[in-house]
C-alpha positions as CSV (number, residue, x, y, z in Angstrom):
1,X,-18.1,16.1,-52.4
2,X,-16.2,16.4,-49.2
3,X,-14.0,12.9,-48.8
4,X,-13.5,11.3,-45.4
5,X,-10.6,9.2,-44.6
6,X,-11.3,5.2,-44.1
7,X,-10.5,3.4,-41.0
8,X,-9.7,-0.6,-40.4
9,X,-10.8,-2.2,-37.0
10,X,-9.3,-4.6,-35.4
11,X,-10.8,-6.5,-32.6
12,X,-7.1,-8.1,-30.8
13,X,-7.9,-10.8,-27.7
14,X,-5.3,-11.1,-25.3
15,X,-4.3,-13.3,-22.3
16,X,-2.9,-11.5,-18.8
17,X,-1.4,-13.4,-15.9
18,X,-2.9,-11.9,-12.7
19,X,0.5,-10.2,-12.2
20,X,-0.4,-8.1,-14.8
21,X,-0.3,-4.0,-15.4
22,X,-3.5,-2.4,-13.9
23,X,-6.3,-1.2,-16.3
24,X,-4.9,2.3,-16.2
25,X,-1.7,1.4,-17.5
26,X,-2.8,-0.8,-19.9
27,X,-4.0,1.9,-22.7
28,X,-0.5,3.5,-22.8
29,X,0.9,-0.2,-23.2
30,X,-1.3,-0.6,-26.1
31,X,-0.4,2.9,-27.9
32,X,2.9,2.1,-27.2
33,X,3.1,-1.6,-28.8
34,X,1.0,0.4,-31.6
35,X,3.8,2.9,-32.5
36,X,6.6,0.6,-32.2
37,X,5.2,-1.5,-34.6
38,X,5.3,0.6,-37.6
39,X,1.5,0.0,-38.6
40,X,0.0,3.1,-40.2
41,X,-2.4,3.8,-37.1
42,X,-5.3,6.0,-36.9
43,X,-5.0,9.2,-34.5
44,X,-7.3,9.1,-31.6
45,X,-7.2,12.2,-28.8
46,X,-4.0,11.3,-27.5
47,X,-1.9,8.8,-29.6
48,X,-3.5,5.5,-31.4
49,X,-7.0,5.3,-31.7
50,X,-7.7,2.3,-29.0
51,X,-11.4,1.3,-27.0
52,X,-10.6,-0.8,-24.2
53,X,-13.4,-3.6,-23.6
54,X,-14.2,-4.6,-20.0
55,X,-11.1,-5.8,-18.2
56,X,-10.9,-8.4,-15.2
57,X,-9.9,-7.0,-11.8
58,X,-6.1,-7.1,-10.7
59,X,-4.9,-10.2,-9.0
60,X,-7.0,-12.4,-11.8
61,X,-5.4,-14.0,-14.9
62,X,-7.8,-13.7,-17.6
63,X,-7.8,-15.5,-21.9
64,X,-10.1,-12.6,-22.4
65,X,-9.2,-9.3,-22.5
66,X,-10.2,-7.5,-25.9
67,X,-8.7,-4.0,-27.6
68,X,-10.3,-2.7,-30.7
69,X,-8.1,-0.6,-32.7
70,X,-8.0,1.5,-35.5
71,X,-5.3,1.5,-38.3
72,X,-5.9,3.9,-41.8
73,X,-4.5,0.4,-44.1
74,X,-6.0,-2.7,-44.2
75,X,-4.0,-5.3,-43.2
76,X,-3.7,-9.4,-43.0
77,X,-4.5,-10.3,-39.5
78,X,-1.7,-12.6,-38.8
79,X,1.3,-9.7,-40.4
80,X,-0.4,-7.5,-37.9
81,X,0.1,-10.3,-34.9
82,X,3.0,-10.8,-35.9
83,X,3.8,-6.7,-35.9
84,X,2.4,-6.4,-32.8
85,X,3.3,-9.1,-30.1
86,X,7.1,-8.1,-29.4
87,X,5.8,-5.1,-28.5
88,X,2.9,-6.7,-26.2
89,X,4.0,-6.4,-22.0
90,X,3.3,-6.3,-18.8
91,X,1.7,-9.7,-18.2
92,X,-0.4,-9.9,-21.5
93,X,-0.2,-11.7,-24.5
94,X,-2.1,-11.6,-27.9
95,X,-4.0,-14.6,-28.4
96,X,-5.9,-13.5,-31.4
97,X,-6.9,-10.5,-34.0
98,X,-9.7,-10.1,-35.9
99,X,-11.1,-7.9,-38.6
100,X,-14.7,-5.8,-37.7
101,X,-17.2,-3.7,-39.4
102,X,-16.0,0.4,-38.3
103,X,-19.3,0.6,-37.2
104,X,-19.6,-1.8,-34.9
105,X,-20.9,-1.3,-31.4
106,X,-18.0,-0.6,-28.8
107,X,-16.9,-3.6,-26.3
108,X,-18.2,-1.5,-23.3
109,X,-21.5,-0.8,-24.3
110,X,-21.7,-4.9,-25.9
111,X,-20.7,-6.9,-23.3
112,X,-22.7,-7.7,-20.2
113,X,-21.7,-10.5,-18.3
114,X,-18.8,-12.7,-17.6
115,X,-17.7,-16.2,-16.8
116,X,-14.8,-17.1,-14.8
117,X,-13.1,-20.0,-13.9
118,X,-12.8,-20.7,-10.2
119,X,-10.5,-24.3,-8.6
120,X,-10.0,-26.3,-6.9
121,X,-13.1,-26.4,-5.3
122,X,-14.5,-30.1,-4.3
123,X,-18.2,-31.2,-5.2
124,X,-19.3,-30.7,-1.3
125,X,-18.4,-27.2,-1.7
126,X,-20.0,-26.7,-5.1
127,X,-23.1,-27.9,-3.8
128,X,-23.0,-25.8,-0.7
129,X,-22.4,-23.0,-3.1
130,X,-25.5,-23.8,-5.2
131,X,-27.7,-23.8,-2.3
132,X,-25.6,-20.7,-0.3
133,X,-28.0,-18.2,1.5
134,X,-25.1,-16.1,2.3
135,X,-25.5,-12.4,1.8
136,X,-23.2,-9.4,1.1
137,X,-23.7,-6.2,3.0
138,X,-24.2,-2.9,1.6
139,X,-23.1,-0.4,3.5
140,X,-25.1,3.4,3.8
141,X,-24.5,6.6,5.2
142,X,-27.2,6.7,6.7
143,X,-27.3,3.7,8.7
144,X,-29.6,1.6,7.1
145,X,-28.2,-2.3,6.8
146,X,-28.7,-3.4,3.2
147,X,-28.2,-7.5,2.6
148,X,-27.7,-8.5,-1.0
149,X,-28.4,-12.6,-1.4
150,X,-24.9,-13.9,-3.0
151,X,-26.6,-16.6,-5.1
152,X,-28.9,-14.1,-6.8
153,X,-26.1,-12.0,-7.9
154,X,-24.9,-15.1,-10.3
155,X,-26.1,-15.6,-13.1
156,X,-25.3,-19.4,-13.6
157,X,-22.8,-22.0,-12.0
158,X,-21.9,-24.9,-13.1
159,X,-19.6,-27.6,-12.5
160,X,-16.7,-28.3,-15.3
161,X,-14.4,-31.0,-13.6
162,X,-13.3,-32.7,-10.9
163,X,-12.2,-29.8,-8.8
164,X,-13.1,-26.4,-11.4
165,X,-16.6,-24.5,-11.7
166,X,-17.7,-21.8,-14.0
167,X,-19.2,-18.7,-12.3
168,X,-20.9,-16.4,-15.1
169,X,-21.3,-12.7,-13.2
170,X,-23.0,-9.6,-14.7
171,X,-20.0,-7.3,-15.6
172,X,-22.3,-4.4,-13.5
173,X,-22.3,-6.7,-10.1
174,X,-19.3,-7.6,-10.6
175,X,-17.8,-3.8,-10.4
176,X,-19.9,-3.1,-7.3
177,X,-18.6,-5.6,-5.3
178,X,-15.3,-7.2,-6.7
179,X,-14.9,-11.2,-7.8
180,X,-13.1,-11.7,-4.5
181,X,-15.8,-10.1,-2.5
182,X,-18.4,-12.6,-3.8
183,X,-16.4,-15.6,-3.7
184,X,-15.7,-15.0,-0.2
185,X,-19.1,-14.7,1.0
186,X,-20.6,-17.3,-1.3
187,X,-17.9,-19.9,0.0
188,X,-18.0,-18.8,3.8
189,X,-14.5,-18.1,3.5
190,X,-13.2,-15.7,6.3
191,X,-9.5,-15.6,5.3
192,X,-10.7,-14.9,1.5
193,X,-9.5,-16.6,-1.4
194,X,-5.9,-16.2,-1.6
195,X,-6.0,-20.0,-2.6
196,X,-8.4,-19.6,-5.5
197,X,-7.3,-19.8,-9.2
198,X,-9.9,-17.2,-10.6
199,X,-9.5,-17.4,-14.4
200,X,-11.7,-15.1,-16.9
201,X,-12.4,-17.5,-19.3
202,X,-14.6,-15.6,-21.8
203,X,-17.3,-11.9,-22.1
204,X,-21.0,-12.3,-23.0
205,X,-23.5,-10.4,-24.8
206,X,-27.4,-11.0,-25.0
207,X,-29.0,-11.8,-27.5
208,X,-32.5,-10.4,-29.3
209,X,-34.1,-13.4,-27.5
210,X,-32.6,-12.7,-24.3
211,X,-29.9,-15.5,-24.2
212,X,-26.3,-15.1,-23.4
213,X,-24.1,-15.4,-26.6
214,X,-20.1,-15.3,-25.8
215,X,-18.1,-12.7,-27.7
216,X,-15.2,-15.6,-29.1
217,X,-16.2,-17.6,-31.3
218,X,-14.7,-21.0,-31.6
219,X,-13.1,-21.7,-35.2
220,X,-13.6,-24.7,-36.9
């Protein structure tokens, strides 16, 4: 009997300010935390074995940004928080770290929508919002104008205080056209939304019945 060597995942959630490192940089950042550390990590093609989960655009602070990692010991969750976050840079923070099954589904292929948080805005604008027949353009080469209805491309919006809403995109539309792209257009802004807080509060999956189910769970 030929024996294979036994992985641990670990699911970490982190927090980023929106002056964070870009997605490109953040994989090294990771590997990098990992080996400094001292945990005995699994090898992936090129250093620790790390799968990245959708991340939120640059220029937007996010309490969601997930990691799953690999590590050939098991270990308590909190000695490995504590391990890692001296090591953690560049804007982010680990908020969390959880245990998984191996053989869980990746991050990129689970999630599917997202929901940010987006102030001040007033209730007069929400509403205008709710009701907005503004359109996006989609541009093609050959000439054809394509119009994309903003409203259509959100999934639900909702007010959540005095001056905050919460925007929940598909993770899909939201890499065609950009957060900022949207927002702009759906708020009739022409000088953009420099004056925004955009937040990415949380990631969503569906459901066997079709409904949205988020991918943190609150604790008791």
């Amino acid at each position: 009997m030929i024996e294979t060597e036994k992985n641990f995942k670990y699911r970490i959630r982190m927090s980023k300010s929106s002056e964070s490192l870009p997605r490109s940089q953040v994989r090294a950042m990771l590997g990098e935390a990992i080996k400094q550390s001292g945990v005995n990590y699994a090898l992936g093609k090129s250093g620790p074995k790390i799968a990245l989960g959708p991340c939120s655009g640059e220029g937007e602070a996010s309490i969601s940004e997930y990691a799953d990692i690999c590590l050939k010991e098991s270990i308590d969750v909190e000695e490995l928080k504590l391990k890692l976050s001296p090591h953690i840079s560049g804007g982010f923070k680990i908020e969390e770290i959880n245990e998984i099954p191996y053989g869980l589904c990746s991050l990129e292929s689970l999630c599917e929508y997202a929901g940010y948080i987006i102030s001040p805005i007033d209730g007069a604008k929400f509403k205008a919002m709710d009701k907005s027949k503004a359109e996006i353009e989609i541009p093609h080469e050959n000439g054809i104008r394509e119009f994309k209805s903003v409203r259509r491309l959100i999934y639900d919006m909702k007010e959540l205080g005095r001056d905050e809403v919460e925007i929940i995109i598909k993770l899909a539309t939201l890499r065609s056209f950009g957060l900022e792209r949207i927002l702009t257009a759906l708020l009739g802004l022409e000088g953009g939304v420099s004056g925004l807080n955009k937040l990415r509060r949380e990631l969503y999956w569906l459901n066997a019945q079709g409904s949205l189910e988020p991918l943190r769970q609150e604790k008791n």
